[in-house]
C-alpha positions as CSV (number, residue, x, y, z in Angstrom):
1,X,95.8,70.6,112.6
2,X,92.7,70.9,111.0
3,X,91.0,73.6,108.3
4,X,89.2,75.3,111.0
5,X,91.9,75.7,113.6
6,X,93.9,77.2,110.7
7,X,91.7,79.8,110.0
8,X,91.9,80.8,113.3
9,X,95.5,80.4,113.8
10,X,97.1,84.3,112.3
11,X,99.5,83.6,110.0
12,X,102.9,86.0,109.4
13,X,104.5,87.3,105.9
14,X,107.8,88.4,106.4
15,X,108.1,90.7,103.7
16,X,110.9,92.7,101.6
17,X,110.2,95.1,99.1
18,X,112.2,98.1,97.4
19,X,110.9,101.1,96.3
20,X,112.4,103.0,93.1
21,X,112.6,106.5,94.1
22,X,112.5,106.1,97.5
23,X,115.3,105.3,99.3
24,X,115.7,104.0,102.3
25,X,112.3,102.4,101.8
26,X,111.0,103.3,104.7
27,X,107.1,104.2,104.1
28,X,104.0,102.4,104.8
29,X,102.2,99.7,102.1
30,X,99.2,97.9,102.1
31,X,99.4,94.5,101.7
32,X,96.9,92.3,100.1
33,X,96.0,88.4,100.3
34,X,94.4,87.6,97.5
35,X,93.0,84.4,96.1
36,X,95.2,82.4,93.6
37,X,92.4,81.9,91.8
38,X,90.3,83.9,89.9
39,X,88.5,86.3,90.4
40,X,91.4,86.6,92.6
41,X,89.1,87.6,95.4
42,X,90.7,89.9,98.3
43,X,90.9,87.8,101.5
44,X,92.9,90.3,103.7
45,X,94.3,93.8,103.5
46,X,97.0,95.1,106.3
47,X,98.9,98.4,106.2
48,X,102.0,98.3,107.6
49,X,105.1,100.0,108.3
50,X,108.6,99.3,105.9
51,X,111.7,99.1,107.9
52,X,114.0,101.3,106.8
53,X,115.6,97.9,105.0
54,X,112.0,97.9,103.3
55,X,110.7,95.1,105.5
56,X,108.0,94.3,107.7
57,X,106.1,91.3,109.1
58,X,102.3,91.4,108.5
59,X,100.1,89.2,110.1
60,X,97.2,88.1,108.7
61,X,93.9,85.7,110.5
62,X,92.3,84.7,107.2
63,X,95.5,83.1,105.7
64,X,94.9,79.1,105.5
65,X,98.3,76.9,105.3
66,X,98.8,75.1,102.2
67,X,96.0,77.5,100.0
68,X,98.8,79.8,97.6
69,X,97.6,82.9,97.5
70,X,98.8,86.5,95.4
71,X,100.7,89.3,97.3
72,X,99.7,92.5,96.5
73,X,101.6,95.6,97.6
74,X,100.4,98.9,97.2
75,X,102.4,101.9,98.0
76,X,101.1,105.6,97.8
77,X,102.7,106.8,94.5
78,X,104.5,103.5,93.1
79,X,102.7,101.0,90.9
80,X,100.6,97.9,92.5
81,X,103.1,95.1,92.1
82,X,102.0,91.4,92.4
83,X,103.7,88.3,93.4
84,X,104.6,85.9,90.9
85,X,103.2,83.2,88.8
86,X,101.3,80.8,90.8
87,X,101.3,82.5,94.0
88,X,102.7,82.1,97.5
89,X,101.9,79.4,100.4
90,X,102.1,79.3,104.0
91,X,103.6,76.8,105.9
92,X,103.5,76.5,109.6
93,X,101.8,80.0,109.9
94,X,104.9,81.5,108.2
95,X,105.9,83.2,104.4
96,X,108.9,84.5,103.6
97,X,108.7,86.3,100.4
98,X,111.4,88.9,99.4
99,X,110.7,90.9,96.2
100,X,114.0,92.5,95.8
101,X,116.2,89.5,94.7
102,X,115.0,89.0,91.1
103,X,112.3,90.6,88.6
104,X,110.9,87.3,88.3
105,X,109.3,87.8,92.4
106,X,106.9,90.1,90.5
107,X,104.3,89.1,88.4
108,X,105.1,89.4,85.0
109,X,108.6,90.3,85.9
110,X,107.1,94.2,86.7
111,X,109.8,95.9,88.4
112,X,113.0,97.9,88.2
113,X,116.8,97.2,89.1
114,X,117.9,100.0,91.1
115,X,121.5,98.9,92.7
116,X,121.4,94.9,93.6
117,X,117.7,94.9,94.3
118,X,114.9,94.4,92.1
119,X,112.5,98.0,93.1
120,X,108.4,98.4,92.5
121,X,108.3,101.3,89.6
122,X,107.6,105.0,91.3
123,X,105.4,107.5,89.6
124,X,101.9,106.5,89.7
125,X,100.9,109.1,91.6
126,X,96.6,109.2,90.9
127,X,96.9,105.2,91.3
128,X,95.0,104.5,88.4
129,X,97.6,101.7,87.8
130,X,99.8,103.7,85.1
131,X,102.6,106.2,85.4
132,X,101.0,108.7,82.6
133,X,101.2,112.3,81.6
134,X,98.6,112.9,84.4
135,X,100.9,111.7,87.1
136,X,103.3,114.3,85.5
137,X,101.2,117.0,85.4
138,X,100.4,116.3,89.5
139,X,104.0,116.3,90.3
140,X,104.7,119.3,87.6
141,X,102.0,121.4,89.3
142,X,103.2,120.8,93.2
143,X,106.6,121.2,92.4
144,X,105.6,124.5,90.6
145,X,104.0,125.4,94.2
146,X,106.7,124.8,96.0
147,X,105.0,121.8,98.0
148,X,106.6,119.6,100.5
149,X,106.0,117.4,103.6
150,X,104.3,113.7,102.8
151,X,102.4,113.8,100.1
152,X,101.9,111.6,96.9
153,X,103.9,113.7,94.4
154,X,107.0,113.4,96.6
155,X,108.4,110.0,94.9
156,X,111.7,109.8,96.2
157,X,110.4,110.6,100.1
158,X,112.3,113.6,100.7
159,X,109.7,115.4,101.6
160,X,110.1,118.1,98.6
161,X,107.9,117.7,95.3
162,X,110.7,119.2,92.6
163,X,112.4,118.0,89.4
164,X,114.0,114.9,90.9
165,X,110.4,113.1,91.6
166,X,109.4,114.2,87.9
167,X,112.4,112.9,86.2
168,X,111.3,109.2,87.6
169,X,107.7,109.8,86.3
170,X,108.5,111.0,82.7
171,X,111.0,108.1,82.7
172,X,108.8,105.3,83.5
173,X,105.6,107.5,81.6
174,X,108.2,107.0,78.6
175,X,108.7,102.9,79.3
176,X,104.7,102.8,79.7
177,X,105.0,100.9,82.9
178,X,102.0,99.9,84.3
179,X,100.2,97.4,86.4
180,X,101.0,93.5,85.7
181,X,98.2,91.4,86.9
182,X,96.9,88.1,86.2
């Protein structure tokens, strides 16, 4: 198989991810390829659905085998969480890549144990790539309104904004979690 018939061969990640507040996991993501190499340059973006196991297969048409690329997951209120080190190849039109098993799946080891799995940090709620005081204030203001159904300051997907979604915010404000990125 050549380059070209590669390219136009889709290519499927069969992905696990774990989200701190919200459990079961089941939200949508977008999912990005990007390029290994800086300026690690975008070279596909998918929104899919999580299982409520917090998987889903995403298939992509610009992934090339052997080329190792970044996987980017971005969910609406937790922080953008990047594979690790190196990056990811596919072989045979096929990835596996769970991020759950260990902290090390994460670049720079960014991400939470919440029971046996390894979780992407909730609370970035104005995706600005921190979980701040302004996060706080957005969840601290909805829950003061009373609002509910799916919306960004809900971190634990219960569809209530109250106390429980700001006590994961002020924690991870506290810890200064934020993006890790190459």
């Amino acid at each position: 198989r050549g380059l070209y018939f590669d390219k136009l061969s889709p290519s499927v990640l069969n992905l696990t991810v774990s989200l701190e507040a919200c459990s079961p996991p089941q939200d949508t993501v977008t999912v990005l390829l990007r390029s290994a190499v800086s300026p690690y340059a975008v070279v596909e973006t998918k929104k899919v659905s999580l299982s409520g196991a917090g998987t889903a297969s995403v298939v992509f048409t610009g992934a090339v085998n052997g080329v190792s690329y970044y996987i980017v997951v971005k969910h609406r209120n937790s922080v953008e969480t990047w594979s690790k080190t190196g990056g990811e190849v596919f072989v045979n039109g096929i990835l596996n890549y769970d991020f759950t098993t260990a902290a090390s799946q994460a670049f720079g080891n960014n991400m939470v144990l919440v029971g046996s799995d390894y979780a992407f940090y909730s609370g970035d709620v104005n995706d600005d790539g921190f979980v701040d005081g302004a996060d706080g204030l957005l969840i601290d203001n909805d829950a003061f309104n009373f609002v509910s159904g799916y919306v960004v300051t809900d971190l634990n997907c219960d569809g209530t904004v109250d106390g429980s979604d700001a006590v994961f915010a002020d924690n991870n404000a506290f810890a200064f979690i934020g993006i890790v990125r190459p």
